[in-house]
C-alpha positions, -999 to 999 in steps of 0.1 A, spaced: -532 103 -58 -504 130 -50 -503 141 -20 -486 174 -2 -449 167 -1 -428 170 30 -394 183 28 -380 150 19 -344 144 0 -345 143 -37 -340 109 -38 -368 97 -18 -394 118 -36 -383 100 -65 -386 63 -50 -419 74 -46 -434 86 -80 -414 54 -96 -433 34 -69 -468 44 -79 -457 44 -117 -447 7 -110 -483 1 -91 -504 17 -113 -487 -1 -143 -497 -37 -124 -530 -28 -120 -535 -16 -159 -518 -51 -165 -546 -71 -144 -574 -48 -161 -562 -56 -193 -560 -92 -190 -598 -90 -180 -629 -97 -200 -649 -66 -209 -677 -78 -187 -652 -90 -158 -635 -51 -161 -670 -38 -156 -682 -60 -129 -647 -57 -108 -652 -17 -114 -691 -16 -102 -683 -38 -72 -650 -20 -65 -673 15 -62 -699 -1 -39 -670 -14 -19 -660 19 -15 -689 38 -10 -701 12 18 -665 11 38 -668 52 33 -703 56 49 -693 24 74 -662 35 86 -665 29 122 -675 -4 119 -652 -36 126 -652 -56 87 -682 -84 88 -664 -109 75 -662 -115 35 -692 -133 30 -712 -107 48 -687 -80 30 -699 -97 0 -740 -98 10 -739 -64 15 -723 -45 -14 -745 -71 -37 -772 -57 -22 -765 -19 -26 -758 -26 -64 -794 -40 -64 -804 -12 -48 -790 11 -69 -790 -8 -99 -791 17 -127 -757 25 -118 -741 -8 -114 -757 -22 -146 -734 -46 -153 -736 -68 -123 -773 -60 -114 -783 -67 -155 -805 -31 -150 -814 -22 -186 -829 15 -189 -865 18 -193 -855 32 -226 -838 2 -241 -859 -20 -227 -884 -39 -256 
């Protein structure tokens, strides 16, 4: 996630890149400490998050409950793509 730099001294620049080294090292530590299944789920419902504050923008948050109601419901929606938390199996696979 690397943005433009300003003219900023040397030292600063650095500060930054060993700052987001340091973040994205805690996060891989979390992920790894995960499940399979919990990795999965906390990645579907991390992309529906995203994808519903992105097209809701303008809105002031509902509150986490309702937060929580609606991105459930989008991955139900769309639940070939969020397979994990929706338990969507293909019409391929299923018996």
């Amino acid at each position: 996630m690397t943005q433009p730099q300003a003219d900023l001294p040397d030292a600063l620049v650095a500060y930054f890149a060993q700052r987001e080294t340091a973040r994205l090292d805690a996060v891989a530590e979390i992920l790894m400490g995960l499940t399979e299944r919990e990795r999965l789920l906390v990645k579907e419902a991390s992309v529906m998050g995203w994808v519903q504050g992105m097209r809701h923008h303008d809105l002031e948050y509902p509150g986490d409950r309702q937060a929580l109601i609606t991105v459930v419901d989008a991955c139900l929606t769309f639940s070939d793509l969020y397979p994990t938390l929706t338990n969507h199996v293909p019409d391929d696979q299923e018996s």
